[in-house]
C-alpha positions as CSV (number, residue, x, y, z in Angstrom):
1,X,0.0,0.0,0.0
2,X,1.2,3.4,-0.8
3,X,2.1,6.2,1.6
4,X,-0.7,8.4,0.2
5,X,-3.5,5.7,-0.3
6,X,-6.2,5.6,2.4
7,X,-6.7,2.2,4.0
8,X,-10.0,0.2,2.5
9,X,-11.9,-0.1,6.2
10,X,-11.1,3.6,6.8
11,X,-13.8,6.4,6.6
12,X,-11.5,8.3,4.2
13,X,-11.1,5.1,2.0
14,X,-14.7,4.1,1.8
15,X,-15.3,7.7,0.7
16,X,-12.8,8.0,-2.1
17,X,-14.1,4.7,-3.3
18,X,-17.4,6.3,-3.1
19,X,-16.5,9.2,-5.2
20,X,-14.9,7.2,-7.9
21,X,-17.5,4.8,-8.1
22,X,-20.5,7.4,-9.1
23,X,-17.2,9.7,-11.4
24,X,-17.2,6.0,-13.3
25,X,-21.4,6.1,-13.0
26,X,-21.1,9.9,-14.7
27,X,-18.5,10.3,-17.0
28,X,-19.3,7.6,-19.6
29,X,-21.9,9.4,-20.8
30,X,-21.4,11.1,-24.3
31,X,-23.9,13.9,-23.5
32,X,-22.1,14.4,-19.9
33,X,-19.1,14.6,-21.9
34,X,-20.1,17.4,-24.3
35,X,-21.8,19.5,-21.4
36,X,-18.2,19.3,-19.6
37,X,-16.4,20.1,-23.0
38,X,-18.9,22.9,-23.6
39,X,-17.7,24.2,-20.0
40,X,-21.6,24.3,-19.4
41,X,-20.9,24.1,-15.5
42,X,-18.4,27.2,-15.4
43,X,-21.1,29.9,-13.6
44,X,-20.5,33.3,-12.8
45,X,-18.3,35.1,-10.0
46,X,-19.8,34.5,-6.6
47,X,-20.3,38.2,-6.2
48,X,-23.3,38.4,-9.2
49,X,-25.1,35.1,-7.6
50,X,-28.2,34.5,-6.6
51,X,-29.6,32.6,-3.7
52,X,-32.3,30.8,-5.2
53,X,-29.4,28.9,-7.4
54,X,-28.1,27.7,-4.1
55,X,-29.6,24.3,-4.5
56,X,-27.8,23.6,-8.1
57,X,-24.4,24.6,-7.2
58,X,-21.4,22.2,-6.4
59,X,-19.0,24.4,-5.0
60,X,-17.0,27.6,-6.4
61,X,-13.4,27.7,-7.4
62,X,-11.0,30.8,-8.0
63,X,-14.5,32.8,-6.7
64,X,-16.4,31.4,-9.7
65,X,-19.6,28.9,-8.9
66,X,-19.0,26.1,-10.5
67,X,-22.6,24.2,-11.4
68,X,-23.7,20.9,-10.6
69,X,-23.3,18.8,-13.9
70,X,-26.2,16.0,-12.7
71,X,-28.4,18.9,-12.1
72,X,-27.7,19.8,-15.9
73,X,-28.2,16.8,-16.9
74,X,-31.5,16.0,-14.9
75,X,-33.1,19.5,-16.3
76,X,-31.9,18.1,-19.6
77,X,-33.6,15.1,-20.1
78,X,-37.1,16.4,-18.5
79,X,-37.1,19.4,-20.5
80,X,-36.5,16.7,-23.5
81,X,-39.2,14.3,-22.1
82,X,-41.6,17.1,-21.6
83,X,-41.3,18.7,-25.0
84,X,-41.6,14.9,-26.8
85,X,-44.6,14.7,-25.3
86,X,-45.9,18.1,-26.2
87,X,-45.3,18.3,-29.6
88,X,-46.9,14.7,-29.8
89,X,-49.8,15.7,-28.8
90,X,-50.1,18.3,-31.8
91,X,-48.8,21.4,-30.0
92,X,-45.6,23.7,-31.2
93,X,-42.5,25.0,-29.5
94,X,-41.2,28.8,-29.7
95,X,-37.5,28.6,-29.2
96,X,-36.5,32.4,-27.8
97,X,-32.7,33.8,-27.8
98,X,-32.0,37.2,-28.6
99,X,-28.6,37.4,-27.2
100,X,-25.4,37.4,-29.9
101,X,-24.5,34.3,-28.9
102,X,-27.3,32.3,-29.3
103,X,-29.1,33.7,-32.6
104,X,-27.5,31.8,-35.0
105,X,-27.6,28.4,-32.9
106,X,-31.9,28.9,-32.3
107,X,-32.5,30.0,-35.2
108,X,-30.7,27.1,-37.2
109,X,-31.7,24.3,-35.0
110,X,-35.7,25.5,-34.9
111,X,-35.6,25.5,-38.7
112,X,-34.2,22.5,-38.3
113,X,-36.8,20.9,-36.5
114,X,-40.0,23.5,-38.2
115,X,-40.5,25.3,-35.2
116,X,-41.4,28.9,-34.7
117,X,-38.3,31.2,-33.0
118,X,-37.4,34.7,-32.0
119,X,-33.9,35.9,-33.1
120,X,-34.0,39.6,-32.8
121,X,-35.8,41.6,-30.4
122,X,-38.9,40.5,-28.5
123,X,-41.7,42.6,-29.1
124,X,-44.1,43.3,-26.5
125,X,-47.0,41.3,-26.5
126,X,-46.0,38.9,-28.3
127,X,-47.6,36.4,-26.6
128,X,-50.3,38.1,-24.6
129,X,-51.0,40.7,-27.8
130,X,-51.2,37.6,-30.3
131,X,-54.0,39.0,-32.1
132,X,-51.9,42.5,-33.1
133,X,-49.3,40.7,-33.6
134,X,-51.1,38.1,-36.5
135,X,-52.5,41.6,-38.1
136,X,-48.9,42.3,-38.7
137,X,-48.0,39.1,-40.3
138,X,-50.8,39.9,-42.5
139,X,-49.5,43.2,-43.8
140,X,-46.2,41.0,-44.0
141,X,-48.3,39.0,-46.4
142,X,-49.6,42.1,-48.4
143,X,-46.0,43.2,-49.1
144,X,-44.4,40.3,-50.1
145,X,-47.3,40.0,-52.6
146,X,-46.8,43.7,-54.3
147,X,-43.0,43.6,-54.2
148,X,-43.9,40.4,-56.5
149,X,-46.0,41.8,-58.4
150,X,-45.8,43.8,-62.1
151,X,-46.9,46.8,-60.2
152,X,-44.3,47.0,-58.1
153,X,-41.9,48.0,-60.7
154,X,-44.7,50.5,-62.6
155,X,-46.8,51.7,-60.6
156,X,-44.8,53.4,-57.1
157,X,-42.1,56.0,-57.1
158,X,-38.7,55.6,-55.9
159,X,-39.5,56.9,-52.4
160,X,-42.6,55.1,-52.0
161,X,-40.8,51.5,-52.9
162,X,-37.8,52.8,-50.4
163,X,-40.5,53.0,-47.6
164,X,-42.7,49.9,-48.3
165,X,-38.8,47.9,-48.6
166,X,-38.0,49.3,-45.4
167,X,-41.1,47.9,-43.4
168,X,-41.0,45.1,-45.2
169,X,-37.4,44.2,-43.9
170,X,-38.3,45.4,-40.3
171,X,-41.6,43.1,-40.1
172,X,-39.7,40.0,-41.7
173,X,-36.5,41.1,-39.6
174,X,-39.4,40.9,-36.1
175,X,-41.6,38.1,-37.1
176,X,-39.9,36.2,-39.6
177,X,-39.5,33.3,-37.1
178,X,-43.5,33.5,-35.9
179,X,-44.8,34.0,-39.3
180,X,-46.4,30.4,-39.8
181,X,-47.4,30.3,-35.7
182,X,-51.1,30.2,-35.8
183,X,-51.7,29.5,-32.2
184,X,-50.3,30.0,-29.4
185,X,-47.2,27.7,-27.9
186,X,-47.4,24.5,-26.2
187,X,-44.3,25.8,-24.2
188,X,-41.5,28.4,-24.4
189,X,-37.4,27.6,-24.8
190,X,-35.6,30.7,-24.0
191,X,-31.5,30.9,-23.3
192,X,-30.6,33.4,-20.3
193,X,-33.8,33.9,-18.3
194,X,-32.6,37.6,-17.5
195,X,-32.1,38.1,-20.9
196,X,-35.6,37.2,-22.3
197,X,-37.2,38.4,-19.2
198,X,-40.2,39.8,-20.7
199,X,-41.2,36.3,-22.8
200,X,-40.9,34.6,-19.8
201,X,-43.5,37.0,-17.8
202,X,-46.1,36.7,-21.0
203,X,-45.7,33.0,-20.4
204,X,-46.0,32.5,-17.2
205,X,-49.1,35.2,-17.7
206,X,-50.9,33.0,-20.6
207,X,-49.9,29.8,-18.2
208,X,-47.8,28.5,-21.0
209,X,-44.8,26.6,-19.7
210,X,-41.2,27.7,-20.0
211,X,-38.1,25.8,-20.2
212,X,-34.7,27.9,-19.7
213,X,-31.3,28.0,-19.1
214,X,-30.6,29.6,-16.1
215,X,-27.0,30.3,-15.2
216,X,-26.0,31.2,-11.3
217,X,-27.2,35.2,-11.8
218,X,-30.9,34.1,-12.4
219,X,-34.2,32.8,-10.9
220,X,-35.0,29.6,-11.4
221,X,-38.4,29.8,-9.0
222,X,-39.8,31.9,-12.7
223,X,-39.4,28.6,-14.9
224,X,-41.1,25.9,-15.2
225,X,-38.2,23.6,-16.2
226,X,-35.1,25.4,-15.3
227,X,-32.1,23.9,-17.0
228,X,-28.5,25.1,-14.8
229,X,-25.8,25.7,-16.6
230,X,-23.5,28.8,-18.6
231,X,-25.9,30.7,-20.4
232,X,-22.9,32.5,-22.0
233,X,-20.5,30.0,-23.8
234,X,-21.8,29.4,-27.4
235,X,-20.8,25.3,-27.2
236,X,-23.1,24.8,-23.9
237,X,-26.1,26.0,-25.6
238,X,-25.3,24.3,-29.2
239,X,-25.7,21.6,-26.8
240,X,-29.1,22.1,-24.9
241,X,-30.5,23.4,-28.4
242,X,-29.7,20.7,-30.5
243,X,-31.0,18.3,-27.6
244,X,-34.3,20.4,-27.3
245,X,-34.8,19.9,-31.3
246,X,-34.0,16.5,-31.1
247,X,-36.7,16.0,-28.7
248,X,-39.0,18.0,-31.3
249,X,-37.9,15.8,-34.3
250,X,-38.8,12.7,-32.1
251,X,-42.5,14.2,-30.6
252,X,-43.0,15.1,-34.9
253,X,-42.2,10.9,-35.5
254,X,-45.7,10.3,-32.9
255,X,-47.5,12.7,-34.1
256,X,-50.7,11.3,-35.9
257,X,-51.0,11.6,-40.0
258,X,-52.9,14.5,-40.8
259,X,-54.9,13.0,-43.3
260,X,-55.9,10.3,-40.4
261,X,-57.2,13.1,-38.7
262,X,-59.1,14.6,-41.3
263,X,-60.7,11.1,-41.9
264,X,-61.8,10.9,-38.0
265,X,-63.1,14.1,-38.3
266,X,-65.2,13.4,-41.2
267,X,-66.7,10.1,-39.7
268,X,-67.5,12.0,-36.5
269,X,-69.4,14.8,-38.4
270,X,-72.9,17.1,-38.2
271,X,-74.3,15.3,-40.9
272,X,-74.7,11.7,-38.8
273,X,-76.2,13.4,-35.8
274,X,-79.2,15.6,-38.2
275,X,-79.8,11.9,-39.8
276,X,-80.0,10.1,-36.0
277,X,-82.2,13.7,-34.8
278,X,-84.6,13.0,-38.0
279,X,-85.2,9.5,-37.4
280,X,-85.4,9.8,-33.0
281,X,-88.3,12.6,-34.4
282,X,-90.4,9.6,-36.9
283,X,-90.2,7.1,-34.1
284,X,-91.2,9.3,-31.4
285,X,-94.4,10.2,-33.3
286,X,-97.7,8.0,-32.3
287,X,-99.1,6.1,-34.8
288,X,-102.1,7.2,-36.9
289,X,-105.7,5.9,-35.1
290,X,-108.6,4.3,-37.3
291,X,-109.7,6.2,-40.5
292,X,-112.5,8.2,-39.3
293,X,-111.5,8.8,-35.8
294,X,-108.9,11.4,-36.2
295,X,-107.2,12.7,-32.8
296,X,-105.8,15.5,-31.0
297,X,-102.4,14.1,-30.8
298,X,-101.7,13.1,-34.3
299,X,-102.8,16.3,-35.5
300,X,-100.6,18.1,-33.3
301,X,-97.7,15.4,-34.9
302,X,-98.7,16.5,-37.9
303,X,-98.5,20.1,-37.6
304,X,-95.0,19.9,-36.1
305,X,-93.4,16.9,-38.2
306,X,-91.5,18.0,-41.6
307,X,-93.3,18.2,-44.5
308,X,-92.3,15.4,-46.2
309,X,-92.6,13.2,-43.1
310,X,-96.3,14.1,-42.4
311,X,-97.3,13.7,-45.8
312,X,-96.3,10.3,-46.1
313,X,-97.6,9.0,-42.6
314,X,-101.0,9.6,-43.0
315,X,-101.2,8.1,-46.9
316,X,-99.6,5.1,-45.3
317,X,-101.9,5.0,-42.5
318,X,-104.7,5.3,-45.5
């Protein structure tokens, strides 16, 4: 036995083999091994934390907070099981990073997996607003149909078209990424929860759930489905966005065939229930008495029944 090596039966011993034992558990992991390439557990200095992050902190080195990778990782995969399931069950999934690092990544992987996205600033009422906000897609529509037009190139002068290109760009620049969201979200991705502060408030206002990362500055008490980990390095949210889309690409594979759908919804139509209503109505009525002997009742059948209904009962009772 080496100087420095702790004997087996000792306290120190049986907690070094402890330690190795769940590192050996951890580390195999590819994912765990791209979060702790990404340096997705490096938080900020201990000065600019918050309290409420207490609970997903390991410890802090060279007064920096370093984050718990297994709280990562555990935020990871229910944010993942979470949006599976909500995008299987036919709802969508706005992705939300305006910060320079992460407009490229959300905006790449949401394509990716057809989702809607916000890139560039969030504009108020977004969410809570939506009805505004689908006028303005509209007039998006309008413009992209006249810029394609013959009359665009005939019929406006050179400031006009300057001013119509100009909103055009500032509308597709705004809502390019929300263009084809008809509905509201089944749930709200954002990267740095002080950073898209405001989409997280419309959500939590519209009881829409959010899932974020939240780095050691931020409160993870306002997400749903708070994800730790360093908002701020560009390969630590390639890595929570591709795994969000991923999820997205698998909840699109259980999502039922449209046409199957439309199929259901045809054999579970009005037209059935007037046909079952018209024929409760025939049976219900009382049968015609004895020529000569008309009475109240029938009469009053009569009177209510359809026309072609009551002019066939009586010539059958005939």
């Amino acid at each position: 036995m080496r100087k420095d090596e702790k004997p087996r039966g000792s306290p120190e011993g049986l907690f070094e083999s402890a330690l190795a034992r769940e590192r050996r558990c951890c580390l195999p992991s590819p994912l765990v091994q791209d979060l702790l390439d990404a340096g997705i557990h490096f938080g900020h200095r201990c000065s600019r934390w918050n309290p409420k992050m207490a609970p997903y902190i390991f410890s802090k080195r060279n007064s920096i907070h370093i984050i718990d990778i297994r709280e990562t990782l555990r935020g990871l995969l229910r944010a993942k099981k979470f949006i599976a399931r909500a995008v299987a069950s036919g709802g969508d999934i706005l992705f939300v990073g305006t910060k320079r690092q992460a407009r490229e990544i959300v905006q790449r992987h949401a394509e990716r997996c057809q989702m809607h996205y916000v890139v560039e600033r969030w504009l108020g009422g977004t969410l809570t607003n939506f009805r505004t906000i689908r006028s303005r897609l509209q007039r998006l529509e309008e413009l992209e149909a006249l810029v394609a037009s013959p009359q665009w190139e005939t019929g406006y002068s050179k400031k006009m078209k300057a001013t119509l290109s100009r909103e055009l760009q500032k509308i597709r620049r705004n809502l390019g990424g929300i263009r084809r969201m008809n509905r509201l979200p089944a749930a709200v991705v954002a990267v740095d929860q002080r950073k898209e502060i405001n989409a997280i408030r419309e959500a939590r206002a519209l009881g829409i759930p959010t899932i974020c990362l939240v780095d050691t500055d931020s409160d993870p008490t306002l997400v749903t489905i708070p994800i730790p980990g360093n908002d701020d390095a560009m390969r630590g949210i390639e890595v929570v966005i591709r795994e969000l889309a991923d999820a997205v690409e698998e909840g699109l594979k259980g999502r039922p065939e449209p046409a199957e759908t439309g199929e259901a919804r045809d054999a579970g139509g009005t037209v059935p229930a007037r046909r079952s209503r018209r024929r409760i109505t025939v049976e219900s009525a009382p049968e015609a008495p004895a020529a000569g002997a008309p009475s109240a009742e029938s009469t009053a059948v009569e009177s209510v029944a359809t026309p072609g209904v009551a002019g066939e009962t009586p010539a059958q009772a005939d």
